[in-house]
The first five atom37 places (N, CA, C, CB, O) and aatype in JSON, in Angstrom:
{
  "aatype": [20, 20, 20, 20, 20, 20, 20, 20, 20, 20, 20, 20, 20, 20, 20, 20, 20, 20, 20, 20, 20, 20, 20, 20, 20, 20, 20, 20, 20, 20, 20, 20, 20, 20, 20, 20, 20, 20, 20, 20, 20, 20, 20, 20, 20, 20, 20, 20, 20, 20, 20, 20, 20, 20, 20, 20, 20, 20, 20, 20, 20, 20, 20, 20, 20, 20, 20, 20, 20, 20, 20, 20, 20, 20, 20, 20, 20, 20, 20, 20, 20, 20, 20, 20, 20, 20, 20, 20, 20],
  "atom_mask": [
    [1, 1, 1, 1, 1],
    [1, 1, 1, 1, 1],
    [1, 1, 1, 1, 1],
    [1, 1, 1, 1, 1],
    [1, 1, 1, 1, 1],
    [1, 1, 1, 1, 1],
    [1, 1, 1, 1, 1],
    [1, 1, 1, 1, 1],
    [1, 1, 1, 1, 1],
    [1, 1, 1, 1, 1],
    [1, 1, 1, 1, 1],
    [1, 1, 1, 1, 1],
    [1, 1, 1, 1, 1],
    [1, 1, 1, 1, 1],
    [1, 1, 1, 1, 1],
    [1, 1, 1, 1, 1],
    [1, 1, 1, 1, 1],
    [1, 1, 1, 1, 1],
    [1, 1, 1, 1, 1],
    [1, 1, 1, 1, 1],
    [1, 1, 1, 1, 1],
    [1, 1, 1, 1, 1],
    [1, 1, 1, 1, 1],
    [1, 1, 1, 1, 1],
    [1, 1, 1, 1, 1],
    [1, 1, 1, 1, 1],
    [1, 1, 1, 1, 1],
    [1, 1, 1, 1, 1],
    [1, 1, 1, 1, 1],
    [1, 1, 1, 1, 1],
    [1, 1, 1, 1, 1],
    [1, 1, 1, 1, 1],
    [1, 1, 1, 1, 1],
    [1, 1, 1, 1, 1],
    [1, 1, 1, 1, 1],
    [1, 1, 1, 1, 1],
    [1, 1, 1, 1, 1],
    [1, 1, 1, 1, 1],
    [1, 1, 1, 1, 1],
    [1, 1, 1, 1, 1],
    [1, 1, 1, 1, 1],
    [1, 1, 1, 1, 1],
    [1, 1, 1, 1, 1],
    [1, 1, 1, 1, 1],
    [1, 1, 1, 1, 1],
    [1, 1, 1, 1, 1],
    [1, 1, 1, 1, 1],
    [1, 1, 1, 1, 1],
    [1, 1, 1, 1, 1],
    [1, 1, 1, 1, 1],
    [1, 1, 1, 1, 1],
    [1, 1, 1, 1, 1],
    [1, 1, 1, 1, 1],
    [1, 1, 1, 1, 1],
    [1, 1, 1, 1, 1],
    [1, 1, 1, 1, 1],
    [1, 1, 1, 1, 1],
    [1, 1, 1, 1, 1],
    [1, 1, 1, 1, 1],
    [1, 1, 1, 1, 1],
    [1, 1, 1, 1, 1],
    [1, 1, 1, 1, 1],
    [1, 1, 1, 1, 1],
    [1, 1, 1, 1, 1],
    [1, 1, 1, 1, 1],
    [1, 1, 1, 1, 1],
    [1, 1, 1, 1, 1],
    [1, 1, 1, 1, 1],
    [1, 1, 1, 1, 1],
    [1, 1, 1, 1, 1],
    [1, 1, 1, 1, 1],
    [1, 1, 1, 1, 1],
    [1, 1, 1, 1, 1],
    [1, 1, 1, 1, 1],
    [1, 1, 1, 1, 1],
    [1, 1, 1, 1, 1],
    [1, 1, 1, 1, 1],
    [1, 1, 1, 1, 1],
    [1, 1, 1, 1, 1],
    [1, 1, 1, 1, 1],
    [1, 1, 1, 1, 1],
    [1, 1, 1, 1, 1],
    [1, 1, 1, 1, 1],
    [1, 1, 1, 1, 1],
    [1, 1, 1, 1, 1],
    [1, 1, 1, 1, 1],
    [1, 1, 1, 1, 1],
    [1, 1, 1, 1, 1],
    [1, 1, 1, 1, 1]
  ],
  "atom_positions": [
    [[-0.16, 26.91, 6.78], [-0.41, 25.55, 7.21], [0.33, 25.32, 8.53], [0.02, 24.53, 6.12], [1.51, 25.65, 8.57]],
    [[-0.11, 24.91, 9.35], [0.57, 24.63, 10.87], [1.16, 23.13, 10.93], [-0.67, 24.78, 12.19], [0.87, 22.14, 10.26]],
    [[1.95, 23.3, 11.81], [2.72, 21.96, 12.04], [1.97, 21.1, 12.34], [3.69, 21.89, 12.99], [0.9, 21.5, 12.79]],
    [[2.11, 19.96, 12.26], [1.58, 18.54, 13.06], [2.01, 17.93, 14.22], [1.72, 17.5, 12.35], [3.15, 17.5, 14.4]],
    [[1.07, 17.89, 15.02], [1.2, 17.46, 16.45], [1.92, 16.05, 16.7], [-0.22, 17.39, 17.05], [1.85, 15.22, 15.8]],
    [[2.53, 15.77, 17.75], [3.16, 14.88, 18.21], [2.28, 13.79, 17.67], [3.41, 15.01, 19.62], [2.86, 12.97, 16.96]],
    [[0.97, 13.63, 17.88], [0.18, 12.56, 17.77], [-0.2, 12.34, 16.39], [-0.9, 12.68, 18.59], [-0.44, 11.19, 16.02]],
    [[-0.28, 13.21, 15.67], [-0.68, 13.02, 14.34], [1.09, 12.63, 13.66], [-1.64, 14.65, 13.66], [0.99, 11.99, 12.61]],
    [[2.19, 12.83, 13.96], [3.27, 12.31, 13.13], [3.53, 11.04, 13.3], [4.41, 12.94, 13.28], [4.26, 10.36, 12.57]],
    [[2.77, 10.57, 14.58], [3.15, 9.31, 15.1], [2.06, 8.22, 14.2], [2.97, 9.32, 16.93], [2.28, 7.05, 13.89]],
    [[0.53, 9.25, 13.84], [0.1, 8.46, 13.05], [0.4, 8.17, 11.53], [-0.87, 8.67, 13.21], [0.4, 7.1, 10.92]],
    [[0.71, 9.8, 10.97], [1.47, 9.98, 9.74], [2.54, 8.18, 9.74], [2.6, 11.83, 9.96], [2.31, 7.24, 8.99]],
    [[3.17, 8.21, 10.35], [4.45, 7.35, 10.45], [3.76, 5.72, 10.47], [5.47, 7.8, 12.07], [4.15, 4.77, 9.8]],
    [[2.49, 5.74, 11.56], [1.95, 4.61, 11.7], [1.44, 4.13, 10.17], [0.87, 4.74, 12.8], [1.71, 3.04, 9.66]],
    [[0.87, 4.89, 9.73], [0.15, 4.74, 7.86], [1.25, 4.54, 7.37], [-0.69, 6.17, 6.88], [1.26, 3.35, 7.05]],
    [[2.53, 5.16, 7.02], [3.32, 4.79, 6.2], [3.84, 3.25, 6.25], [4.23, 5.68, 6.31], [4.18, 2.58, 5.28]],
    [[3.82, 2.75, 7.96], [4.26, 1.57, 7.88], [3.5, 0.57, 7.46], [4.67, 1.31, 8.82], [4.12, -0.44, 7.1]],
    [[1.66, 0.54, 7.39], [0.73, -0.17, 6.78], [1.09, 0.15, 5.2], [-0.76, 0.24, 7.32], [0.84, -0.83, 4.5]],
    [[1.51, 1.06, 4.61], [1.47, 1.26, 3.25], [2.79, 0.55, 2.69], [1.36, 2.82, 2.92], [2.91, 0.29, 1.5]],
    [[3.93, 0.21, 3.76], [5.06, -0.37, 3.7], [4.92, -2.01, 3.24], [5.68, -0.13, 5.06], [5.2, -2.79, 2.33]],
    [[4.3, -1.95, 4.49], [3.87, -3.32, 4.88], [2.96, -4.24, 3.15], [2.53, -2.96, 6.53], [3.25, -5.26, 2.52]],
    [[2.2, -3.52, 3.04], [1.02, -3.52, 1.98], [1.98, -3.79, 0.36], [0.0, -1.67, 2.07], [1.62, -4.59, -0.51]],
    [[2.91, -3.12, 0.29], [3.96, -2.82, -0.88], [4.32, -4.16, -1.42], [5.38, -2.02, -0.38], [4.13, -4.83, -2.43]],
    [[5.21, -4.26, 0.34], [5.98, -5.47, 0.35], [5.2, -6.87, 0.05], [6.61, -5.54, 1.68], [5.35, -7.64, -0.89]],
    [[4.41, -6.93, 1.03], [3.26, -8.37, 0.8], [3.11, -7.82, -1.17], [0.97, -8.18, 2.22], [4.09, -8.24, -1.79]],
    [[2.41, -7.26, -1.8], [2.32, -7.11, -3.16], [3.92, -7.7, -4.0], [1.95, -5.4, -3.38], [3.85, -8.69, -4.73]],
    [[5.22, -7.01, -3.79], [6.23, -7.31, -4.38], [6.32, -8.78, -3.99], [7.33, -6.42, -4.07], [6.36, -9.45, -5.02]],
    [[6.37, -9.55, -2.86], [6.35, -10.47, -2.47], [5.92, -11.93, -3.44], [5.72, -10.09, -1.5], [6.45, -13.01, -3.7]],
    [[4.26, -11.02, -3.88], [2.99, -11.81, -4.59], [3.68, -12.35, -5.83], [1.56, -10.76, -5.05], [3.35, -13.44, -6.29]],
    [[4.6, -11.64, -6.35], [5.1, -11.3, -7.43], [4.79, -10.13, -8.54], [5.05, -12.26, -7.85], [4.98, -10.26, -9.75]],
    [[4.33, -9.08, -7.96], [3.79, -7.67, -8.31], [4.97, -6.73, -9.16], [3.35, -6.86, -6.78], [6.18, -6.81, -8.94]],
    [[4.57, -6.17, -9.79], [5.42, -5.07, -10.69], [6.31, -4.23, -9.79], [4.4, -3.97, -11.54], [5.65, -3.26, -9.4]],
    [[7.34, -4.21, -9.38], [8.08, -2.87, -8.6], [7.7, -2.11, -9.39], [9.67, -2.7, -8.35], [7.97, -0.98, -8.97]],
    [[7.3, -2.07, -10.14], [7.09, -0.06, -11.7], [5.89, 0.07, -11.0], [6.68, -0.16, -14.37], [5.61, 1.24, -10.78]],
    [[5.06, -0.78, -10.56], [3.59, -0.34, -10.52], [3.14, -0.38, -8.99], [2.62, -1.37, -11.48], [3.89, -1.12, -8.35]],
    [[2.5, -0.02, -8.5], [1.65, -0.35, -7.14], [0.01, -0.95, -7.63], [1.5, 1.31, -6.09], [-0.57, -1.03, -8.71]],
    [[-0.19, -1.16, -6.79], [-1.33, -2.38, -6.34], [-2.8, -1.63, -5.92], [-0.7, -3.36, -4.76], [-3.06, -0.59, -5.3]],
    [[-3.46, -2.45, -6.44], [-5.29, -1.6, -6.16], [-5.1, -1.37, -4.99], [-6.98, -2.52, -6.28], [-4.07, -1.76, -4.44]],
    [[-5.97, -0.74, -4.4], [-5.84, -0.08, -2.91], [-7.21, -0.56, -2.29], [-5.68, 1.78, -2.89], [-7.34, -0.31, -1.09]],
    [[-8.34, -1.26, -2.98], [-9.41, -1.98, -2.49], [-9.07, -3.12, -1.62], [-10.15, -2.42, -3.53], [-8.11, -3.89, -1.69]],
    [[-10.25, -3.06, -0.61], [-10.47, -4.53, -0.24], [-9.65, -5.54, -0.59], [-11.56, -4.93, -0.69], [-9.09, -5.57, -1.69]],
    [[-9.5, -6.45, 0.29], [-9.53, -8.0, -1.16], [-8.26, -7.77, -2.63], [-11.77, -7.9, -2.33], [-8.09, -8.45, -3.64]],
    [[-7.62, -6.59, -2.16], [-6.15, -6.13, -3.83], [-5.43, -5.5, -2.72], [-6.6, -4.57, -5.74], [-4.61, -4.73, -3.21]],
    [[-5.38, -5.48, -1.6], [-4.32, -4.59, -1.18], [-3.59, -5.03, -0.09], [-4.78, -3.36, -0.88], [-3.25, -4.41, 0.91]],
    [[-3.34, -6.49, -0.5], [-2.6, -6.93, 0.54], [-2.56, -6.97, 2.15], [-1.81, -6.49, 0.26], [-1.64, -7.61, 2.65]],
    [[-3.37, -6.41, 2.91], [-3.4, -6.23, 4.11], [-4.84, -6.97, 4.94], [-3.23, -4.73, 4.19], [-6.0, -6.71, 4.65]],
    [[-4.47, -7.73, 5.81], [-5.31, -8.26, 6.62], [-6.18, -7.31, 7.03], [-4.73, -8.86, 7.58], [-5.81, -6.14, 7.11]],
    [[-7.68, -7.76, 7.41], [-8.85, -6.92, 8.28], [-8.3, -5.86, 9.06], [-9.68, -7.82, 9.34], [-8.37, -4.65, 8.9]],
    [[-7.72, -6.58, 9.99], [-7.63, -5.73, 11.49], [-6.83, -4.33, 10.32], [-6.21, -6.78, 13.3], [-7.35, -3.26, 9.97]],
    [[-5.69, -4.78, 10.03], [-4.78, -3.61, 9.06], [-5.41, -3.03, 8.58], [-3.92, -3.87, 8.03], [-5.3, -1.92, 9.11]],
    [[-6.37, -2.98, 7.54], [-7.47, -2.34, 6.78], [-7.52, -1.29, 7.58], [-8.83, -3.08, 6.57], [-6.84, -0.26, 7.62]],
    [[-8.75, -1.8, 8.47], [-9.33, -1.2, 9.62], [-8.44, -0.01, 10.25], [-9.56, -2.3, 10.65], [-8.84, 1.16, 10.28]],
    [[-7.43, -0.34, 10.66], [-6.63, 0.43, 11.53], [-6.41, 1.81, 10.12], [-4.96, -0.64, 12.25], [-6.75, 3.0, 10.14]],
    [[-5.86, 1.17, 9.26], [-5.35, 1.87, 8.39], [-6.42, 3.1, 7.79], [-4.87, 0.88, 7.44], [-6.14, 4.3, 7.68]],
    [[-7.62, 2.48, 7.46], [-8.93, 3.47, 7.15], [-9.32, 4.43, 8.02], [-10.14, 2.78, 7.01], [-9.84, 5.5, 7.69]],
    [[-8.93, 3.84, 9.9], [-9.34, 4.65, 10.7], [-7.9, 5.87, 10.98], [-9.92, 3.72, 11.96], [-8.32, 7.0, 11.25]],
    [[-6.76, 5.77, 10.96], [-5.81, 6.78, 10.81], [-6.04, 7.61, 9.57], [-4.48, 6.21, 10.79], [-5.89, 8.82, 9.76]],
    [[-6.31, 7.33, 8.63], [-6.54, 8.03, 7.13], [-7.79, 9.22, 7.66], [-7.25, 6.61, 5.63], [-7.75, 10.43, 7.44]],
    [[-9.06, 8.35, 8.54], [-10.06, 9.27, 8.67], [-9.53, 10.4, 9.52], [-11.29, 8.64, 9.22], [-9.52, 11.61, 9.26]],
    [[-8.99, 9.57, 10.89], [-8.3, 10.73, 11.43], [-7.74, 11.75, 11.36], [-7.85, 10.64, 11.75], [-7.86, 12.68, 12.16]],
    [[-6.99, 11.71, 10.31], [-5.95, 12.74, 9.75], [-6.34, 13.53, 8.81], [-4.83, 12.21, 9.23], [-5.7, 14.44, 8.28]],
    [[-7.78, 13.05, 8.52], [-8.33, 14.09, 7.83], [-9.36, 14.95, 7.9], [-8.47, 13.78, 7.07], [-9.81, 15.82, 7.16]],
    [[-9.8, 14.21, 9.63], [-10.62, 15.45, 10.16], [-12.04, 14.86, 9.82], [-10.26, 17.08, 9.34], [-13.07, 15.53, 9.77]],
    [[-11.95, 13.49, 9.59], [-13.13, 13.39, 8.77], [-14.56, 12.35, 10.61], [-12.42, 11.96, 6.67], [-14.13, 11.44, 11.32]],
    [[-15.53, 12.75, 10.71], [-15.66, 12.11, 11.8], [-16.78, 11.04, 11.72], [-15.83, 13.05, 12.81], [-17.77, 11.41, 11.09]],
    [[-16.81, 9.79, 12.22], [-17.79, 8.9, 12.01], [-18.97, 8.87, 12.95], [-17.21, 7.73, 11.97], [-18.81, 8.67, 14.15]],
    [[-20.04, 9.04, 12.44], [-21.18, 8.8, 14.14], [-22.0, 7.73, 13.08], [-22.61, 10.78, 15.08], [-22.41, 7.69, 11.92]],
    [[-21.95, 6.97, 14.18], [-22.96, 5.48, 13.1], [-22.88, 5.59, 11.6], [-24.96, 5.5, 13.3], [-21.73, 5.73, 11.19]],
    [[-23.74, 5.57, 10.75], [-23.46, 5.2, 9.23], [-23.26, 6.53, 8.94], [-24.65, 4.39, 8.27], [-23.18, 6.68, 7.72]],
    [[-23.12, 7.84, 9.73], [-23.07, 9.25, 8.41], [-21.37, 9.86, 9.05], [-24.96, 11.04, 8.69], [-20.84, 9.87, 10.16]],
    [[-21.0, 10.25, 7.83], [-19.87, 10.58, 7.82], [-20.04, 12.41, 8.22], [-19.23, 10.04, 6.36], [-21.01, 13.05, 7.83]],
    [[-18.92, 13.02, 9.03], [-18.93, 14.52, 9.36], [-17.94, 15.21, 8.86], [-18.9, 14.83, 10.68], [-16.87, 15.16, 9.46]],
    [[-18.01, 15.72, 8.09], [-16.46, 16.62, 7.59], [-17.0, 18.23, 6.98], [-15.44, 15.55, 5.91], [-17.96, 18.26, 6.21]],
    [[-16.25, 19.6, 7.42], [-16.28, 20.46, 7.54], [-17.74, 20.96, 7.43], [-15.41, 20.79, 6.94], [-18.02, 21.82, 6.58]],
    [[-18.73, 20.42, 8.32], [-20.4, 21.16, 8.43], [-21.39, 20.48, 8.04], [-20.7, 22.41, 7.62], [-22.51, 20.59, 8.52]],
    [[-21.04, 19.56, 6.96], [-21.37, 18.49, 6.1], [-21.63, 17.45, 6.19], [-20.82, 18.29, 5.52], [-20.45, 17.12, 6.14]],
    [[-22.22, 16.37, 6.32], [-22.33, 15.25, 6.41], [-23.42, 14.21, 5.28], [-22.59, 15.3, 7.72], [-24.29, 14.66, 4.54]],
    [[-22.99, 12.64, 5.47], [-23.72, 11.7, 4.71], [-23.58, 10.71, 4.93], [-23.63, 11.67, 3.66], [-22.82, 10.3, 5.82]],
    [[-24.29, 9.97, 4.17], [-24.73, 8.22, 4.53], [-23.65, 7.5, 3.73], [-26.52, 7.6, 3.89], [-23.4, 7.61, 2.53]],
    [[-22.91, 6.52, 4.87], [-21.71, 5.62, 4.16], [-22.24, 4.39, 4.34], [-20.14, 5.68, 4.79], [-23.4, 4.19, 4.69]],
    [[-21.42, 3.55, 4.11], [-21.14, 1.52, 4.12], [-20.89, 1.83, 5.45], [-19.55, 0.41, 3.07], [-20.62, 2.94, 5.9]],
    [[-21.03, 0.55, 6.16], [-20.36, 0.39, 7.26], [-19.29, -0.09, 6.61], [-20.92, -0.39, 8.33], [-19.55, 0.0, 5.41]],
    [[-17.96, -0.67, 6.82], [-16.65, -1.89, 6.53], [-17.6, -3.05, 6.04], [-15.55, -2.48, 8.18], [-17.84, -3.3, 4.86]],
    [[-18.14, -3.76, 7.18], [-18.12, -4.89, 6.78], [-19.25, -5.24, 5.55], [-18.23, -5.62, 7.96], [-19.27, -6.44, 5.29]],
    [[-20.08, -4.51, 4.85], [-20.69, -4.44, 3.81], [-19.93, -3.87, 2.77], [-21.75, -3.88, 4.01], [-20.53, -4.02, 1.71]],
    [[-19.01, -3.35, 2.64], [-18.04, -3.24, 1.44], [-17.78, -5.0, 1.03], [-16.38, -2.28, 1.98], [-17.45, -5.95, 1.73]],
    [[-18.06, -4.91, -0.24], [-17.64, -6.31, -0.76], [-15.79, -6.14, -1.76], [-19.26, -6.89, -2.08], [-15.59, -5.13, -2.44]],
    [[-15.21, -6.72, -1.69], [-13.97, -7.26, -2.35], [-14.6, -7.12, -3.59], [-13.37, -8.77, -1.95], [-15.71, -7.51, -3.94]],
    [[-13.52, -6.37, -4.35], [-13.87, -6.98, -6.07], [-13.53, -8.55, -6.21], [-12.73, -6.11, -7.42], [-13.71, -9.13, -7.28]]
  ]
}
């Protein structure tokens, strides 16, 4: 496994602080410290733009690539949601 580039630790680091961020707003709510929090839409504490940012570092880091609605990952590809048609439970 090879190291991670300057740019990817900076995003590694950037996600952890949305997942920080996300925790806290939950403990805040009055949430279980034993437990963590749905990770959907609409349960996970984090504003749009955050979402967003946060879904798009996750894709990044995993190599995964978006061209309009089909998703690209290792040769492969398929038909996703856009964001804003995901509904909130």
């Amino acid at each position: 496994m090879r190291e991670p580039t300057d740019l990817e630790r900076q995003q590694y680091a950037r996600l952890r602080e949305l997942l920080d961020v996300s925790h806290q707003r939950y403990l805040e709510a009055g949430g279980d410290p034993d437990k963590t929090h749905s990770g959907l839409p609409g349960h996970d504490y984090l504003s749009d733009a955050e979402r967003v940012e946060m879904v798009t570092l996750m894709r990044q880091l995993a190599g995964i690539r978006i061209l309009g609605e089909q998703a690209h990952y290792q040769g492969r590809s398929w038909q996703i949601q856009s964001p804003s048609e995901i509904q909130p439970l």
